[in-house]
N, C-alpha and C positions, 0 to 999 in steps of 0.2 A: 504494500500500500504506500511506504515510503519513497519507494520507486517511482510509484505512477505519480505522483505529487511532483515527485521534483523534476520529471520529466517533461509534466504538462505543463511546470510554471516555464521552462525555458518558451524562446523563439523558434520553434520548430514545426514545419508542415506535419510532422506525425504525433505530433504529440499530444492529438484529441484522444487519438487510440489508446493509449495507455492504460487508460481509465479503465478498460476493457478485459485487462489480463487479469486484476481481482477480482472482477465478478463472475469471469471462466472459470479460474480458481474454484472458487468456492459455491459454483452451481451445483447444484437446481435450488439452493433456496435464495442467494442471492438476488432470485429474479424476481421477487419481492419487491425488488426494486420499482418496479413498473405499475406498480401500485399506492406507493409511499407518495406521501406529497413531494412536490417539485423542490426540492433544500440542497443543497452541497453538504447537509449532516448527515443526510438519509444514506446518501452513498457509504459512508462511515458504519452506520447501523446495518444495511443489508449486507456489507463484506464480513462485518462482526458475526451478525447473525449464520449467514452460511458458514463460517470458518467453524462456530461452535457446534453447529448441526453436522457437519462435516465430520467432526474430532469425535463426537459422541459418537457416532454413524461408525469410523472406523475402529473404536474402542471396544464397541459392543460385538463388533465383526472378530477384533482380536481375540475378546475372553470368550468368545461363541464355539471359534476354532481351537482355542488353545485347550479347552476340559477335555477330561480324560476321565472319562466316568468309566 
């Protein structure tokens, strides 16, 4: 996220895209986004949000796979 930040603040034709790589990241729930009101905080919440859903998501895959009943 720190990336796309500093990326977007330069003078750069590509640098709208940036924006793009944390919410790839951290889809499908990120896409939330497209619901949230119109903020530059909201972006902040949907990349938070997906990243936690994500975490949990792959966590629960870990301890799912790793028992040994």
């Amino acid at each position: 996220m720190v990336w796309a930040l500093v990326v977007s603040s330069l003078d750069n034709p590509d640098a709208s895209m940036a924006g793009v790589i944390p919410l790839f990241a951290t889809a499908p729930v990120s896409l939330v986004l497209l619901v949230l009101p119109d903020h530059v905080s909201m972006l902040f919440v949907a990349v938070g949000l997906g990243a936690l859903v994500n975490a949990l998501f792959i966590g629960w895959c870990a301890r799912t796979l790793s028992r040994t009943d």
